[in-house]
Steps between C-alpha positions, in 0.01 A plus 500: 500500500678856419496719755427885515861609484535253173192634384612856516842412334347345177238770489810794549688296250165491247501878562873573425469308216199632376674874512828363295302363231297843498810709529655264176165540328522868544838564355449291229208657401645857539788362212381620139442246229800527227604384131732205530783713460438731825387178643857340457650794621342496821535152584859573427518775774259306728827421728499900590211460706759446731696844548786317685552323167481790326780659704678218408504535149583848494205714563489762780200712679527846429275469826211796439144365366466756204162619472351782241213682690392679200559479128751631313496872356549650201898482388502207736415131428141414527508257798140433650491518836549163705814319627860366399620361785776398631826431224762243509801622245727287312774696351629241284220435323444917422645553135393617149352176434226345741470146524158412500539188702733731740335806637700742686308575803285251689191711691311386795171600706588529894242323658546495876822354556493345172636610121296361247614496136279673286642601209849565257654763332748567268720858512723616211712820609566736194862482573543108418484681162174401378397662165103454508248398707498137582210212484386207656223279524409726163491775761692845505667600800417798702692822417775626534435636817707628788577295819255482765662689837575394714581170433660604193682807397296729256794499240427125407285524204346173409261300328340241692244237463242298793344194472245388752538113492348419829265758613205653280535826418148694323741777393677243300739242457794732449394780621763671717253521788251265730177630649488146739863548677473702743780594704310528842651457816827431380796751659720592179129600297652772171246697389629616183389745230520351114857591328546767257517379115862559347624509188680205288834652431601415154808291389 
């Protein structure tokens, strides 16, 4: 006969159970559908759920949760407002030519105590020499642009492309900005205003 204490175990266990399935269920369902080729790519970054791996192979926090409170202005490029977050930077994989199984930067959600990986991006600096605009995914890049201060000196003009692989985004599936991540609560929150538009210097 199972006692009360047993009883209460299987029924907490039933519970806890219940919520991990729910919590799984949830974050799969917040992941967009993709073509097979966006679908590749994600499983292929899949191990970057886990920051500590992605530390490991060479990307770093630039520790503030970038968020755009409202859109960009005129001479500036047209974010919508919504959320960035939080950008892990490889700098050998920033050059003229972007990998598109290779993104540069790895971004991620904070949720509580937790990171969650929510989307890629790929950055081209003008002075890796680039000569026009690049594509991927049959998608032009953003820019150029200058950097975003703080976390990056204005004088870096870029291009740069996102790619929301693994949280939906109704802005977009590269657009620059998320409505759903929110930066809430988390202590290194950049509210940031949309970078200027430069110029394409010729060569």
């Amino acid at each position: 006969m199972i006692t009360l204490r047993a009883a209460r175990r299987v029924l907490t266990l039933v519970f806890l159970l219940g919520c991990a399935l729910g919590l799984a269920s949830n974050s799969h369902a917040q992941a967009p559908a993709l073509p097979p080729e966006l679908d590749k790519l994600r499983a292929a970054l899949e191990k970057y759920q886990d920051p500590f791996v992605a530390v490991h192979d060479g990307y770093f926090s630039t520790v503030g949760c970038v968020h755009y409170p409202k859109g960009g202005s005129e001479g500036r490029v047209p974010y919508k407002p919504g959320g960035m977050g939080i950008h892990f930077l490889n700098p050998k994989l920033v050059g003229p030519v972007p990998d598109p199984m290779r993104p540069s930067i790895l971004i991620y959600e904070p949720s509580g105590d937790k990171l969650r990986l929510v989307a890629v991006e790929w950055l081209v600096p003008l002075a890796t020499g680039i000569k026009e605009r690049p594509t991927l995914f049959g998608h032009p890049f953003d820019g150029p642009m200058e950097g975003h201060e703080p976390l990056m000196p204005h004088g870096l003009h870029h291009y740069d492309l996102h790619l929301w692989l693994w949280k939906e985004n109704p802005s977009g599936l590269f657009s620059p900005t998320n409505p759903n991540v929110k930066c809430d609560g988390y202590g290194f929150s950049l509210p940031e205003e949309s970078p200027r538009i430069v110029a394409h210097p010729p060569h």
